[in-house]
N, C-alpha and C positions, 0 to 999 in steps of 0.2 A: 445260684440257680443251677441246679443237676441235669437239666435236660431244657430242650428248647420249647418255646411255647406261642401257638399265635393266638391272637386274638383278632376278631373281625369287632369293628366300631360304628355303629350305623345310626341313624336318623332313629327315632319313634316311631309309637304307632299314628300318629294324627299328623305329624312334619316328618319330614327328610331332610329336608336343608337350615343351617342355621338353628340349630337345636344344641350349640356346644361339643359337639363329638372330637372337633381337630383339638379341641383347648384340653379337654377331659383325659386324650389318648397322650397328652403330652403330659398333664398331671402325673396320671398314673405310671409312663414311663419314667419319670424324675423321681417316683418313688420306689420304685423299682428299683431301677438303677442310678444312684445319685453324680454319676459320670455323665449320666445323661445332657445333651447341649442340642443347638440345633444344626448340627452337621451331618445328625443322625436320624434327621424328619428331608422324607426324600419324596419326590413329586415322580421321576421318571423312574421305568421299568430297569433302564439300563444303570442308574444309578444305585437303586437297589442291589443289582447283581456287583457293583464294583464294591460297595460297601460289605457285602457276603466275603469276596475276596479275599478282602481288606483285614477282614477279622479273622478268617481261616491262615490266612497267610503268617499273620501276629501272634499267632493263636491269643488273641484280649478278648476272652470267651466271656456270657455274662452281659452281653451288651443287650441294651434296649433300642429297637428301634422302629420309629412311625412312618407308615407309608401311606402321605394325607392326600387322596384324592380328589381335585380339586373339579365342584359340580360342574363345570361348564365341559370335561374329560368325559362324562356319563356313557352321553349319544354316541362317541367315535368308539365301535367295535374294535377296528384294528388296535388304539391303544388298549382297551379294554383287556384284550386277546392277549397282548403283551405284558400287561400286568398280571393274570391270573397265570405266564406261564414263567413271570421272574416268582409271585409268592410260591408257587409248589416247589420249587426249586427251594425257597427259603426254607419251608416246611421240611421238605426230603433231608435238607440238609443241617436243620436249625439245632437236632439232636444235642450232635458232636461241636456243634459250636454256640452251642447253650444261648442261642439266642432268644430275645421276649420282643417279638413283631406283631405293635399293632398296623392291623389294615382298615384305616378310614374309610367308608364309603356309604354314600346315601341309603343303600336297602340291601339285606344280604340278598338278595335275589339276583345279583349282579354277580354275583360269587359266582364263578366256574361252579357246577355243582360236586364235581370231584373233589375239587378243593375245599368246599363246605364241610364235606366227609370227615377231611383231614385238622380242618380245625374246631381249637381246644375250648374256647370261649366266647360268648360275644355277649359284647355288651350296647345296649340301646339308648339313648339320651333325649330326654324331653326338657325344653325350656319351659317356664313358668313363673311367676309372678309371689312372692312369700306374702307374709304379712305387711311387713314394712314396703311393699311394693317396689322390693327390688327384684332384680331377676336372680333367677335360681336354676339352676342344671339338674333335676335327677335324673341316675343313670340305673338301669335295670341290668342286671349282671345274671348271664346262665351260662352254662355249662353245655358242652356239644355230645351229643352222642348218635349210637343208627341201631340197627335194632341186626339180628346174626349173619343176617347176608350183605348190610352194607348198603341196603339201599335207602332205606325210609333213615330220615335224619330226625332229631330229637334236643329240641332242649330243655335242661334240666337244672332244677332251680336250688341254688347248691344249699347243702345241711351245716351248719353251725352249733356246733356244742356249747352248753351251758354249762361251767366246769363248776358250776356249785352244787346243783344236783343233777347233772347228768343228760339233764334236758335236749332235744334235738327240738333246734331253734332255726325254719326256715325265712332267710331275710335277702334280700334279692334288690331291695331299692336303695337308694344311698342319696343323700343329699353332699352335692359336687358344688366345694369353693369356685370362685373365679380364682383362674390362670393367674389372675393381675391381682389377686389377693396373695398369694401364695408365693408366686414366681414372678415377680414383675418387669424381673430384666431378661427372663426368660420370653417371657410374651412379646414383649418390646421387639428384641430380634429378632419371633416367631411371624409378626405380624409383617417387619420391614422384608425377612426373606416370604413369605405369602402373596404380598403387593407386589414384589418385584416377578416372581414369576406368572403370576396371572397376567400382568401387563404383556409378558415374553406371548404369553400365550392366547390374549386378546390378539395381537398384531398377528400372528401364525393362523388363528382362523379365521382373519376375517383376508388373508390370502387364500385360505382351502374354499369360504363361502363363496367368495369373488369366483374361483375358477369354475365353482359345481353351478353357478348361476347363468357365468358366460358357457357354459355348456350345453346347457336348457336353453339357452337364448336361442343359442346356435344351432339345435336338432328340434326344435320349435314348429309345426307343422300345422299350418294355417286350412283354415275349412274350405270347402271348393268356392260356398261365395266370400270369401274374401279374398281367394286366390283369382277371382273373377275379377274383382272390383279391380285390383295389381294390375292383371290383363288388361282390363281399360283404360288403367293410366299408363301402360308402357308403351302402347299405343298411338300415344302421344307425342311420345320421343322420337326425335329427328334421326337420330340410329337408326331407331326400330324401322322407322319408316321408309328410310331408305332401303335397307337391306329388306323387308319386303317385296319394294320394287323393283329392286335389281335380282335376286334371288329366291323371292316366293317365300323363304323363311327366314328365323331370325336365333340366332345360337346366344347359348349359357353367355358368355361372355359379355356378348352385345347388351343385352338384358341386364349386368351387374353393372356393369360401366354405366348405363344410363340410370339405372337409382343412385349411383355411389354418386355419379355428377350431380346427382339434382339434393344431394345430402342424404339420401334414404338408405340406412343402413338395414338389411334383413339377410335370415339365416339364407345359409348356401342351398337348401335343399328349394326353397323359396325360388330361387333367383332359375334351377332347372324346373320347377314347375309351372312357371311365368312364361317359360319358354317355351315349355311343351303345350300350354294352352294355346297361344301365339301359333302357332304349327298346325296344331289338331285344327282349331276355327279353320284356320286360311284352308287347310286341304279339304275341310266338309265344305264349304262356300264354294270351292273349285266344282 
């Protein structure tokens, strides 16, 4: 390989997910580079960049490597953000260290569009059904380009010569083995490192969902009649009641402490609006 090369790996036009693109982008890397293993299909931004290190540091130029993004990563921008700014980095630098990176991801539209700019190929994958009713991968393969100013992007569906008579032979679709036909201790690994890190990554959001949920709970802003209905039942409360009669009003505090006794848990902004109703009433009544 004389020069570095990315390629972007995405879903179809009908699916995005589950259409063979991580299996395909490892193929193609093992034949690329038959060094190729999976110490070199990386999930995090920051492991990309140690692996760029890695290889400039060794100079073991020539390497192929897949950066599979896994769908449940899609929605979170910040990683998102993170990843198109370890791939430009790869790209800026993949020249001189002759690297061939593919980038897995559901729809290139997800691509930083700069970074689109910059890369060299992409290839699309659809699943589908043969004859024998097994399943089948084809992958559709173009070529990137932009038109003199760099903004409008283009792809283009590569020329193939016919060395018998000279023929220019455009062919762009390929029918793609299974992984596990081909490589099958490759896959094996592929799949055990895949599981393991989606599991890391199941447990990681369902701390990020838990906290953006307790959030919402928490800044959660109840309608005035149900902030009413609250009012009639704090009412009730022997606190409340008291500190009415000794006092004419009844404070945040008193107000939390008698739902949290009676087990009712509700957001803090709640627990002052209970209180200012309580207030407001008693001093219109006066």
């Amino acid at each position: 390989m004389q020069r570095g090369y990315c390629l972007a790996m995405t879903g179809g036009s009908r699916w995005k997910i589950r259409t063979g693109k991580s299996e395909t982008a490892i193929m193609w890397a093992k034949l690329v580079d038959p060094s190729f293993d999976c110490s070199r299909i990386i999930y995090r931004p920051t492991d990309l960049l140690k692996i760029l290190n890695k290889i400039g540091k060794n100079k073991d130029y020539g390497k192929a490597i897949v950066v599979d993004e896994a769908e449940e990563l899609v929605a979170n921008t910040g990683w998102q953000s993170a990843m198109n700014k370890a791939i430009s980095l790869a790209i800026a630098t993949g020249g001189f260290r002759r690297t061939f990176i593919i980038w897995v991801t559901p729809t290139f539209d997800w691509i930083d569009k700069k970074i689109r700019k910059l890369i060299n190929g992409w290839g699309s994958t659809e699943m589908h059904l043969d004859q024998f009713h097994k399943k089948r991968c084809t992958l559709r393969f173009f070529e990137i380009g932009t038109d003199d100013s760099g903004e409008k992007i283009f792809k283009h569906t590569p020329k193939f010569y016919d060395h018998v008579d000279g023929r220019v032979v455009h062919a762009n679709k390929f029918e793609i083995k299974s992984l596990q036909e081909v490589f099958p201790e490759l896959r094996a690994e592929y799949i055990e490192k895949s599981t393991a890190f989606k599991e890391e990554l199941n447990t990681l959001l369902y701390e990020i969902v838990k906290t953006e949920e307790n959030s919402v709970l928490k800044n959660k802003s109840f309608s005035s009649e149900s902030v009413q209905l609250l009012v009639d039942s704090a009412l009730q409360y022997p606190i409340v009641k008291t500190s009415l009669a000794d006092k004419g009003k009844v404070t945040v505090a008193q107000v939390r402490y008698s739902f949290l006794n009676d087990g009712k848990t509700l957001p803090e902004r709640t627990y002052k609006d209970i209180a200012n109703g309580i207030n407001f009433t008693r001093k219109i009544n006066k």
